[in-house]
C-alpha positions as CSV (number, residue, x, y, z in Angstrom):
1,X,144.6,2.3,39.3
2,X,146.8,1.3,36.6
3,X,150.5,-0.2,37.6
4,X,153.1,2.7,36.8
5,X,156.2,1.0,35.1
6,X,159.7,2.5,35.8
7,X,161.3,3.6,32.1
8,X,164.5,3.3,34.0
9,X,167.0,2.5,37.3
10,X,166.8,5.8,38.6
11,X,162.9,6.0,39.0
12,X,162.8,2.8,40.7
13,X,166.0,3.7,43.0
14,X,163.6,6.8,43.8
15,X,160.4,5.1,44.5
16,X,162.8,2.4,47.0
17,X,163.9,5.5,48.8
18,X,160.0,6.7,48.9
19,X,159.1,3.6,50.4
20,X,161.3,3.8,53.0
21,X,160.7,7.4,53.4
22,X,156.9,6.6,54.2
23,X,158.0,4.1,56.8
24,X,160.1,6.3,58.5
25,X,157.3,8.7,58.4
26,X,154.7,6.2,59.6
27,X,157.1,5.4,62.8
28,X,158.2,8.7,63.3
29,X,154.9,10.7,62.9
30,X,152.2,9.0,62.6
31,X,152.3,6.6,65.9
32,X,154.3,3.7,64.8
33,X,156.8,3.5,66.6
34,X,154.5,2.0,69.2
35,X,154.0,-1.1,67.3
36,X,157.8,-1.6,68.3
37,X,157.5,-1.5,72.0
38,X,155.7,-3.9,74.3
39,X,152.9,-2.7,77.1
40,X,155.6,-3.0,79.6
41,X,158.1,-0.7,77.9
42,X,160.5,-3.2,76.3
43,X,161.3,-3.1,72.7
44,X,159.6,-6.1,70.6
45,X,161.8,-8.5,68.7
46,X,163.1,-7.0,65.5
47,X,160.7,-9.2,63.6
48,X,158.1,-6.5,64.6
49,X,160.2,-3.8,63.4
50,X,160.7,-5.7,59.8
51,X,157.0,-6.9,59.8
52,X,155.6,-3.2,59.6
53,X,158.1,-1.8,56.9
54,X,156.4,-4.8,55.1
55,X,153.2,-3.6,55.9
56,X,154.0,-0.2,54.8
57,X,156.2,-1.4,51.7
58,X,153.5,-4.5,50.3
59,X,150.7,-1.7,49.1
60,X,152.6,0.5,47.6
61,X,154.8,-2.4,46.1
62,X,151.6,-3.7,44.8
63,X,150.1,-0.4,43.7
64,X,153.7,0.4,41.7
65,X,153.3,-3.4,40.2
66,X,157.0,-4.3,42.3
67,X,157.5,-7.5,44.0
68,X,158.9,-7.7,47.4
69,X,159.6,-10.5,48.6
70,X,160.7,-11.8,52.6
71,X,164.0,-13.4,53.8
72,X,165.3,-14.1,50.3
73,X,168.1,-16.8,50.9
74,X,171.1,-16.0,48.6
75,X,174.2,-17.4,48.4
76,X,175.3,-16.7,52.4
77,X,171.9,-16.9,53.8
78,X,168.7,-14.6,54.0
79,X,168.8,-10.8,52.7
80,X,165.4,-9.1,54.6
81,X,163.9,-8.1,51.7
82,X,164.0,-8.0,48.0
83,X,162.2,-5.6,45.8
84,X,162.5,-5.9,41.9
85,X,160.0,-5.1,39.0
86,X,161.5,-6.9,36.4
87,X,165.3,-7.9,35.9
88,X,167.2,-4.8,36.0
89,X,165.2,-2.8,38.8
90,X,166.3,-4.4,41.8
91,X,166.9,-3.5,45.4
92,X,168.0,-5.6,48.6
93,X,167.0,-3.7,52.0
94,X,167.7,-5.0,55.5
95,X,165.6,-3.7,58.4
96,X,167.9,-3.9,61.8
97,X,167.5,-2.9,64.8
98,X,170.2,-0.8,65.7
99,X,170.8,-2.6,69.2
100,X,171.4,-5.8,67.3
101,X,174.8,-7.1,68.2
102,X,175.5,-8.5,64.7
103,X,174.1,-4.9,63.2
104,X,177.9,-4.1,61.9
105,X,178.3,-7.4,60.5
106,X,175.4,-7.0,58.4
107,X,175.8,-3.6,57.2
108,X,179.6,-4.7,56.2
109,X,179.5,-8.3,55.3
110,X,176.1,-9.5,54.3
111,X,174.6,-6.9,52.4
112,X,177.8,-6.2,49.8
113,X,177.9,-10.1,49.7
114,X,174.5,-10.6,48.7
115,X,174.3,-8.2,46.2
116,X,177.4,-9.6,44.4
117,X,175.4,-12.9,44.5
118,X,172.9,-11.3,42.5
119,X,174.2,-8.9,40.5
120,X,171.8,-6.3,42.7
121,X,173.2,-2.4,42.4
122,X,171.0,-1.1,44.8
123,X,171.3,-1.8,48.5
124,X,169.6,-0.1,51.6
125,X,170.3,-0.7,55.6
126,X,167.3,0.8,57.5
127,X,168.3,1.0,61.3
128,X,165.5,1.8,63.8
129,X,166.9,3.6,66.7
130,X,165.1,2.7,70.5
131,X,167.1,4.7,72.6
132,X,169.8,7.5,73.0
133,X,172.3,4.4,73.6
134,X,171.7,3.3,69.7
135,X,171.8,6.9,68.7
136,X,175.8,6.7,69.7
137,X,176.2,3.0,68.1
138,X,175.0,4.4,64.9
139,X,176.7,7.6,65.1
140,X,179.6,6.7,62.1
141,X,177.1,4.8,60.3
142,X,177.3,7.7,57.2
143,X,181.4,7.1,57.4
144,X,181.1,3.2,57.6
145,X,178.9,2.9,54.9
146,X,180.6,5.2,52.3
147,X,183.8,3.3,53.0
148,X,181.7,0.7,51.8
149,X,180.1,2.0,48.8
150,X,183.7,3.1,47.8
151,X,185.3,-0.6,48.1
152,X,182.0,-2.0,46.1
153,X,180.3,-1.6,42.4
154,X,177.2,-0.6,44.5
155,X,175.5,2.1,46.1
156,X,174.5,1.0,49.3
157,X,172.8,3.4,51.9
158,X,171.9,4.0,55.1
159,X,168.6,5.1,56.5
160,X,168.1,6.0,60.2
161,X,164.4,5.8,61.7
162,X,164.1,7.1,64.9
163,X,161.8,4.6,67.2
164,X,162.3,5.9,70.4
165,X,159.4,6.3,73.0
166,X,157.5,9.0,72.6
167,X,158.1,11.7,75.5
168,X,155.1,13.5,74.9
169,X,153.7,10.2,76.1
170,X,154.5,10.7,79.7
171,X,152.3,13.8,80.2
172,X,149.1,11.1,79.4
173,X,149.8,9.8,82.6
């Protein structure tokens, strides 16, 4: 098919949030959140976590003529991923797990940092939830990261994907 181009900010802001949106829906109902956990029932490294949004992100990406690119370095060190067609339609997104200790640090430090670096309005923290434990971590995330969005020029966003193991999984055995 033919690349769609964006005729402005908002309809790229809107297909960012749809590519999220189809993650979350691959992991959530479609059987991905197994990719995430190994035989044994410990969760993989987050790389596996940020390796299948890219998966899920590089077709449609390609299909929607955007570039995304991997570990971006700027200014402080690497951003997860960058997405931009063109100049002015640009997003940064970081995939966490939310059990990573230096989750917060990201959420309030990093992202807002790297987005100053490069003049980037649009910022999204996707955090993949493995267990009722994270659930509570994560519970103020909405509150944290409207503070946020209030002391910066940006909108930045959370998005919460629900990993966990299946329990409908149980009754296979």
């Amino acid at each position: 098919g033919r690349a769609l181009a964006f005729s402005n900010v908002d309809e790229f802001n809107i297909f960012v949030s749809g590519v999220i949106e189809d993650f979350r829906n691959f992991i959530e109902n479609n059987g991905g959140w197994s990719l995430l956990w190994n035989e044994n029932e410990t969760p993989k490294r987050e790389e596996a976590t940020q390796l299948t949004f890219l998966g899920i992100a590089l077709g449609l990406c390609k299909f929607n003529n955007v570039d995304v690119s991997k570990e971006v370095n700027i200014g402080r060190g690497p951003v997860d991923f960058k997405m931009s067609s063109g100049y002015t339609c640009r997003a940064l997104i970081e995939v966490k797990l939310a059990k990573n200790t230096r989750f917060w640090q990201g959420l309030e430090k990093q992202l807002p940092k790297y987005m100053q670096a490069e003049g980037v309005k649009q910022g999204r923290f996707v955090v993949v939830v493995l267990n009722d434990q994270d659930l509570e971590k994560i519970a103020d995330i909405q509150e944290r990261v409207d503070a946020i969005a209030r002391q910066t020029p940006y909108q930045i966003k959370a998005e919460i994907i629900d990993a966990r193991q299946n329990p409908l999984s149980a009754s296979k055995l």
